[in-house]
C-alpha positions, -999 to 999 in steps of 0.1 A, spaced: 326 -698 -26 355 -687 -4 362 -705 24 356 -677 53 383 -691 79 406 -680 49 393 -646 40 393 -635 78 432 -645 79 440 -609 74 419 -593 99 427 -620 121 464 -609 112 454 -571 115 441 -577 151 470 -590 163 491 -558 147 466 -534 166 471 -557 196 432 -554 206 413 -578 223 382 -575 196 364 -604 183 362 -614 148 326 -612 153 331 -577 161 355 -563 134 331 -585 108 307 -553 118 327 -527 101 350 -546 77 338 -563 43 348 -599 47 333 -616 20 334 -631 -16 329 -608 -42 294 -621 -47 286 -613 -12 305 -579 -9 278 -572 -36 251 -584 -19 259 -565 16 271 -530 -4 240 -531 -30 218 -525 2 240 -494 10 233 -482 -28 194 -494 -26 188 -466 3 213 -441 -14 245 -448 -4 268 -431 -31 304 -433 -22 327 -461 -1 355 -463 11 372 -495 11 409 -507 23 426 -539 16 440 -564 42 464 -588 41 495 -595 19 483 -589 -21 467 -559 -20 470 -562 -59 442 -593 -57 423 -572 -32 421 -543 -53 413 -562 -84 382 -576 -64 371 -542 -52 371 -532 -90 351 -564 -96 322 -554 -68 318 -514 -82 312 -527 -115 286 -555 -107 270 -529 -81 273 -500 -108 255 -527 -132 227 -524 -104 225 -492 -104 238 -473 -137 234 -437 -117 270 -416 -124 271 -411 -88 264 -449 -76 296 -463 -57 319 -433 -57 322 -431 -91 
């Protein structure tokens, strides 16, 4: 599992940039900050009440790695739902 404190190093990072006095807390309410496993979890529930297209942004400084885990959660959650319109596909 992913140690959180170093997953939220970019949005702790983006914060600063947008110089806003949000908490963590707060940005963890519209940001995906997760292992792929629980990026899964949180988006299947989206897909489960018909959710069919997201739109996701990486953080931090390897958006390469961050895009080759967002490819990793559409295919687990379009496993979980085989529908050609399930995650934006």
């Amino acid at each position: 599992m992913t140690d959180p404190d170093v997953v939220a190093d970019p949005h702790v990072t983006l914060l600063d940039s947008l110089r806003t006095d949000r908490a963590l807390d707060v940005v963890e309410g519209w940001t995906l900050l997760d292992s792929i496993d629980g990026a899964v979890e949180r988006l299947a529930r989206y897909v489960e009440v018909g959710v069919q297209e997201f739109l996701l942004l990486t953080l931090g400084d390897d958006p390469l790695t961050q895009y080759e885990r967002l490819a990793a959660v559409a295919t687990r959650l379009t496993d979980l739902n085989p529908s050609p319109s399930a995650v934006g596909r």
